[in-house]
VMD Tcl script that draws the C-alpha trace (Angstrom):
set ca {
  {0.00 0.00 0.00}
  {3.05 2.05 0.03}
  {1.98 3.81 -3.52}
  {-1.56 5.25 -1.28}
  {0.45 6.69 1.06}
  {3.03 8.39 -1.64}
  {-0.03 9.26 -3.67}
  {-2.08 10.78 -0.45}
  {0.68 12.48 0.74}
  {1.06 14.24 -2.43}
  {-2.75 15.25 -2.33}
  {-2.28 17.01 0.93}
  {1.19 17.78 1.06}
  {1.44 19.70 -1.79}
  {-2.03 21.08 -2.71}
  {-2.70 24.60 -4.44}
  {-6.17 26.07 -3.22}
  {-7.83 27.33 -6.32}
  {-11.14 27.44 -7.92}
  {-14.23 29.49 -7.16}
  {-17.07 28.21 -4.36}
  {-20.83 27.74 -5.00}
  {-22.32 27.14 -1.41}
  {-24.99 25.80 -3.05}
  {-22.85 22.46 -4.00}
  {-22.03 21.76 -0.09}
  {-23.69 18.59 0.96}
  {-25.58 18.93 4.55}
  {-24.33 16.52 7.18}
  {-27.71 14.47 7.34}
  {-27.19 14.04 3.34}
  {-25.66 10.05 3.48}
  {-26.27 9.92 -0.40}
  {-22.39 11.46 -0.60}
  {-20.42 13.40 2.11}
  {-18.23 16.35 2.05}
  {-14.82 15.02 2.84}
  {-12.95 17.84 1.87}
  {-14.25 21.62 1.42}
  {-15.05 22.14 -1.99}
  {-15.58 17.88 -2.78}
  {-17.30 15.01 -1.87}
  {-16.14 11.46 -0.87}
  {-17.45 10.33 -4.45}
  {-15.88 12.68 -6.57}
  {-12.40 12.47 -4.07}
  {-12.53 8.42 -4.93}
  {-13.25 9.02 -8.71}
  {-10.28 11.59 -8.73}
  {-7.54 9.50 -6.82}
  {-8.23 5.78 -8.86}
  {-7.79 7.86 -11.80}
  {-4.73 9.70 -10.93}
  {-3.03 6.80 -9.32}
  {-3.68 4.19 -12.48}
  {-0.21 5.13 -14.30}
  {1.33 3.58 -11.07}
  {-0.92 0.81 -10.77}
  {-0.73 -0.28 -14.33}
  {2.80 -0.49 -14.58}
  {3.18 -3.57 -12.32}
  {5.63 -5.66 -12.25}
  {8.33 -3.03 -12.51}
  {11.39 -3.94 -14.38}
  {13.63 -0.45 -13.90}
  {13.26 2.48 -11.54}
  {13.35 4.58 -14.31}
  {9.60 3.91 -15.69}
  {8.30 3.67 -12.27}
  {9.48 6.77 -11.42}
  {7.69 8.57 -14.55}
  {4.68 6.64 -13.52}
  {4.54 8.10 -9.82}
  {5.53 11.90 -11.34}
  {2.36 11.87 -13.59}
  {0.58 10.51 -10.87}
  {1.74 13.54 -9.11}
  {0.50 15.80 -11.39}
  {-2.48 13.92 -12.52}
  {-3.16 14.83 -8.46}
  {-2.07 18.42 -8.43}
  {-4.03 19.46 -11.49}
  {-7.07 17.64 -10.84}
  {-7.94 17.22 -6.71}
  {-6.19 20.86 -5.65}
  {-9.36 22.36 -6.31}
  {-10.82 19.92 -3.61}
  {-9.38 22.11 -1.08}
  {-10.68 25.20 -2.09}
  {-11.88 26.17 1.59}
  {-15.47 26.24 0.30}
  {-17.66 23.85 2.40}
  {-17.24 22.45 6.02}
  {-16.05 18.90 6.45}
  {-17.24 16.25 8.16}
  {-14.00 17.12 10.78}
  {-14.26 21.12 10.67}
  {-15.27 20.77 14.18}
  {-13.23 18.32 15.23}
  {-9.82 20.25 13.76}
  {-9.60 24.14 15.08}
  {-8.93 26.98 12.75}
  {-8.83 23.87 9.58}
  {-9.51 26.60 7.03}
  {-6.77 28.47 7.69}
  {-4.63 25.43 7.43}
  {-5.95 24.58 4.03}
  {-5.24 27.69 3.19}
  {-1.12 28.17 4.55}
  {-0.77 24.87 2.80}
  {-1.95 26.07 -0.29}
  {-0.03 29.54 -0.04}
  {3.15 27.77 0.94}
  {3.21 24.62 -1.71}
  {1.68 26.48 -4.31}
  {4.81 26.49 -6.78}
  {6.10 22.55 -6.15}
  {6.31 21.35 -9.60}
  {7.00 17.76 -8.91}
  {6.83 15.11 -5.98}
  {10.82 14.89 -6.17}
  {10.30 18.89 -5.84}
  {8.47 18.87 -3.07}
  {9.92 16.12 -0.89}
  {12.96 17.95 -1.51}
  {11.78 21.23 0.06}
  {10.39 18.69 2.96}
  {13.93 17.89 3.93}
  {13.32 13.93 2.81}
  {16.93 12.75 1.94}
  {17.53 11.82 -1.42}
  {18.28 8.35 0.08}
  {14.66 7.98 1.93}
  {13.39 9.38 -1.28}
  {14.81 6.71 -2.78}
  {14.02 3.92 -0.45}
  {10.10 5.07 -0.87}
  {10.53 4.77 -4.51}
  {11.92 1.29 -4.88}
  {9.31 0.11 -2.34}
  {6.86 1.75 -4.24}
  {7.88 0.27 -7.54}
  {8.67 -2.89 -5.82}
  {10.96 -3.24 -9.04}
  {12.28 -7.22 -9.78}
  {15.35 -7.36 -8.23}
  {15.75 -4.52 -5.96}
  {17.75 -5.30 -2.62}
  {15.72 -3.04 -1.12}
  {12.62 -4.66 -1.74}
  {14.23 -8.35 -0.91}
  {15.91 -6.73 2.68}
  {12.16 -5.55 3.35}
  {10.25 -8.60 2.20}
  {12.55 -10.86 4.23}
  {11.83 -8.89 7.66}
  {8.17 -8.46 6.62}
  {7.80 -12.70 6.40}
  {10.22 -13.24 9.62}
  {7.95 -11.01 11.42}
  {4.41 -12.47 9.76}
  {5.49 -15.92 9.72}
  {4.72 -16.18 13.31}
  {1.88 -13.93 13.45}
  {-1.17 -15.74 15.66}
  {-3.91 -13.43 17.40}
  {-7.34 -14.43 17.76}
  {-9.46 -11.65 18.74}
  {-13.32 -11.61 19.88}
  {-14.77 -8.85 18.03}
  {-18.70 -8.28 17.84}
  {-17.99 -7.97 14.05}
  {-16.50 -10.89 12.60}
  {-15.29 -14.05 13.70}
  {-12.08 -14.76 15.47}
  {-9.69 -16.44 13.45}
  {-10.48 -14.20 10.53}
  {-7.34 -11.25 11.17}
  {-5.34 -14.82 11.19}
  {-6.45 -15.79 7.86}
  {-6.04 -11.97 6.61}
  {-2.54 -11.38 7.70}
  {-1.44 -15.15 5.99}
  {-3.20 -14.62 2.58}
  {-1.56 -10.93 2.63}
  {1.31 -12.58 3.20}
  {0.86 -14.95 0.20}
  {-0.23 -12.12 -2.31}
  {3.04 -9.72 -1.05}
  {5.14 -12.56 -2.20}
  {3.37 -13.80 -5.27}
  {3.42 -9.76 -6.06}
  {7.17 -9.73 -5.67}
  {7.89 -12.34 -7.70}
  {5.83 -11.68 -10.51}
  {7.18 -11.54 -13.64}
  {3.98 -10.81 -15.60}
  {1.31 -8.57 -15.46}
  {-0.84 -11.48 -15.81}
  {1.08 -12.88 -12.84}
  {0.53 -9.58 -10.82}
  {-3.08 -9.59 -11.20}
  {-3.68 -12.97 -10.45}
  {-2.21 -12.30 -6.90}
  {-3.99 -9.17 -6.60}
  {-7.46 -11.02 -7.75}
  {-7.05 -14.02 -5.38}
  {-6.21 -11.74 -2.19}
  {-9.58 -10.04 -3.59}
  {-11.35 -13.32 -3.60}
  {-10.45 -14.66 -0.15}
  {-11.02 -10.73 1.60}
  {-14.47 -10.60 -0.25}
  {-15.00 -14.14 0.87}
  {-14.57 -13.34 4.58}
  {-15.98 -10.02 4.55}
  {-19.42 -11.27 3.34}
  {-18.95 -14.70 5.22}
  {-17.38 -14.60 8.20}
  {-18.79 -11.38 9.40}
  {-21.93 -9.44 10.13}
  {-21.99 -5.71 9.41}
  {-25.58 -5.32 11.19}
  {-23.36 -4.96 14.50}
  {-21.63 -1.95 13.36}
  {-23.83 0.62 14.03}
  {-23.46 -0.64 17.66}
  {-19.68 -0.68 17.91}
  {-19.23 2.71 15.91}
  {-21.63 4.25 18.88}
  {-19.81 2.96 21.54}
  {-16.63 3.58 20.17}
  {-18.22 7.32 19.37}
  {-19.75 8.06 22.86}
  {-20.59 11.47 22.95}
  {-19.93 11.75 19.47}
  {-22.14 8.78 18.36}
  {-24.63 10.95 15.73}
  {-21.26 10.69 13.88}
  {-22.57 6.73 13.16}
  {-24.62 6.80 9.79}
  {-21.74 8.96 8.18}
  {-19.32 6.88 9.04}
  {-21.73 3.54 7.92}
  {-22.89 6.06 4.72}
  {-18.97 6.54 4.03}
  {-18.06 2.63 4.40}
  {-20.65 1.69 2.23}
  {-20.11 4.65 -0.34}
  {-16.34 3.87 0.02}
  {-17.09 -0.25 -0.82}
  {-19.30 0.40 -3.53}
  {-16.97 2.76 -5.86}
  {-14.01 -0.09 -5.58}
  {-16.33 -2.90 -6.19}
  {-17.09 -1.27 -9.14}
  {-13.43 -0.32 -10.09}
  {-11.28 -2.24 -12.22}
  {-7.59 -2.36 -12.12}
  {-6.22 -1.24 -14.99}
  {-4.44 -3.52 -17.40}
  {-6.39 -6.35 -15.53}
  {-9.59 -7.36 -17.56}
  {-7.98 -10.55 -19.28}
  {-6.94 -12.04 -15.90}
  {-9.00 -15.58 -15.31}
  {-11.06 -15.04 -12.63}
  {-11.19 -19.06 -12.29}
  {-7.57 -18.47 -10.74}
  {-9.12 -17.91 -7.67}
  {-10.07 -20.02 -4.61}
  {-13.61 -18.06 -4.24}
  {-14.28 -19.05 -7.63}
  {-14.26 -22.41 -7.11}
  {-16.03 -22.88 -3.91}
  {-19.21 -20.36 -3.93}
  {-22.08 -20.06 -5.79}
  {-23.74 -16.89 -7.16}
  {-26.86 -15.25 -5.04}
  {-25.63 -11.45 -4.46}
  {-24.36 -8.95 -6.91}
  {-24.71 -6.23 -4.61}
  {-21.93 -4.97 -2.52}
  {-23.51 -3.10 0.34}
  {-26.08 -6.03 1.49}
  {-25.18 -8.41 4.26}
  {-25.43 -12.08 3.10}
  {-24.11 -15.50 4.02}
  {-23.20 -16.50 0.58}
  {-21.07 -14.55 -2.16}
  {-20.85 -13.47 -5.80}
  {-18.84 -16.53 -7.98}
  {-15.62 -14.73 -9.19}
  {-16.50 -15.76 -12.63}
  {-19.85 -14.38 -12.93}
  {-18.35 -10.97 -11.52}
  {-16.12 -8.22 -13.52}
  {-12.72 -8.16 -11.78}
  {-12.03 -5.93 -9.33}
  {-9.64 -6.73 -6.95}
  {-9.45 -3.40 -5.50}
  {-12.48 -4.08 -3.40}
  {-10.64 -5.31 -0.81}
  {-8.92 -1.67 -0.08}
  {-11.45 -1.12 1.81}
  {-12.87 -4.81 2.64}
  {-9.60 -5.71 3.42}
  {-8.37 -3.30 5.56}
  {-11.43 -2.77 7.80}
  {-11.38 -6.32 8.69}
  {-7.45 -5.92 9.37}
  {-8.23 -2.98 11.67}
  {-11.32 -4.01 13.22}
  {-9.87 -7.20 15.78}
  {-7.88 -4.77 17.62}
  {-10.03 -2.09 17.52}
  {-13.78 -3.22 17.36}
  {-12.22 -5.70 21.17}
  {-14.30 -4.98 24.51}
}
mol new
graphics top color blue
foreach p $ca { graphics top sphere $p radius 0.5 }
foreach p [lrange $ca 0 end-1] q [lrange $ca 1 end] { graphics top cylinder $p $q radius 0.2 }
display resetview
């Protein structure tokens, strides 16, 4: 996920605030249709914005050279610069204006003060990030075929996971299941590295989707969330349905997305596909059973936020 946080970083790092407001376009708080994430867009439009602007990075694996990596995370850059600075155009509250004091006038100072960054290299630079950690965050970025980098990381990332064992009572999902995540994230990181394909690549990606999608539709029961969020909430529990509204709208824009460069990849591949039958197309609705993999379009990308919810939610959803 290292690419997200490069990516993110450059959408708040190094935004311009720009662009004219029309009040008229702020969504109300009680609106769970969409929700204004950041002043002058919503959570839909913020999605539609950052898949598009990070597919030249996400396209391009495997990497063979640095070089074409590189290019791919610059235009991602400026794909982000050009198209989501206008998202911070201090036009309508957030959803965490009242949670973050004087938030305006930060959107504005970083705005005034990153303005004329040209490039992510540019603006790292100007953040005092050695060119050594700059390169470091590249290669694991690229995670380019052969890079010691990569192998010195993936080596201390298996020592530590190979031993990994927590079960965890959670009023969400079974106990065993952040178990079974951490393993077949384990697999896919592996299977990613030593792809030497893009067909390769994708199969990973799409059978990490499969088993994720699997257990999040399986092994778990979103009806409890709305309890957990308010107790985790307490004062601050009429915060629940946006944060339900923004899982669900979240979940249902990477369901739908496919990874680019991806479509020809046999969904068969997969260990859902073999071992479920078809009885839900829809992404949002809690069920016992699952959507085959091969009567689905494939969209591995789901599990962003599939996966990492149920990767959060042992430690955090625990009484």
């Amino acid at each position: 996920m290292k690419f997200l946080v490069v990516s993110f970083s450059a959408l708040f790092a190094f935004a311009r605030v720009q662009g004219q407001c029309n009040v008229a376009n702020c969504i109300p708080p009680d609106n769970l249709n969409d929700i204004q994430i950041l002043p002058s867009c919503t959570l839909k439009q913020t999605l539609t914005q950052t898949f598009t602007c990070l597919e030249p990075i996400l396209g391009g694996y495997p990497y063979a050279d640095l070089q074409t990596c590189s290019a791919n995370i610059e235009q991602s850059f400026v794909c982000f610069r050009d198209n989501l600075v206008p998202c911070l155009n201090t036009c309508c509250d957030t959803i965490i204006h009242q949670f973050v004091p004087n938030l305006t006038t930060i959107y504005e100072m970083v705005g005034a003060g990153l303005q004329n960054i040209s490039s992510l290299q540019e603006g790292l630079t100007a953040l005092n990030v050695s060119q050594s950690l700059q390169q470091t965050i590249t290669e694991l970025t690229c995670l380019v075929q052969g890079s010691n980098v990569v192998a010195s990381y993936a080596t201390m990332i298996n020592m530590a996971l190979d031993s990994f064992n927590a079960t965890v009572e959670n009023p969400v999902c079974d106990s065993n299941i952040l178990n079974d995540l951490v393993h077949w994230s384990q697999q896919a990181f592996n299977d990613i590295i030593a792809a030497n394909s893009r067909n390769e690549f994708c199969t990973a990606v799409d059978t990490l989707f499969n088993q994720s999608f699997d257990a999040w539709y399986t092994r778990c029961d979103r009806s409890n969330l709305t309890a957990v969020f308010d107790q985790l909430l307490g004062n601050f529990s009429n915060y629940t349905p946006t944060i339900i509204a923004a899982i669900n709208i979240t979940e249902t824009f990477i369901y739908e997305y496919n990874l680019p460069n991806c479509q020809g990849t046999d969904p068969t591949t997969s260990t859902l596909g073999a071992t479920t039958t078809t009885t839900s197309t829809t992404p949002t609705t809690v069920s016992s059973t699952t959507t085959s993999a091969a009567a689905t379009t494939f969209n591995p990308f789901n599990l962003a936020i599939q996966h990492l919810f149920l990767l959060i939610s042992g430690p955090v959803l625990r009484f």
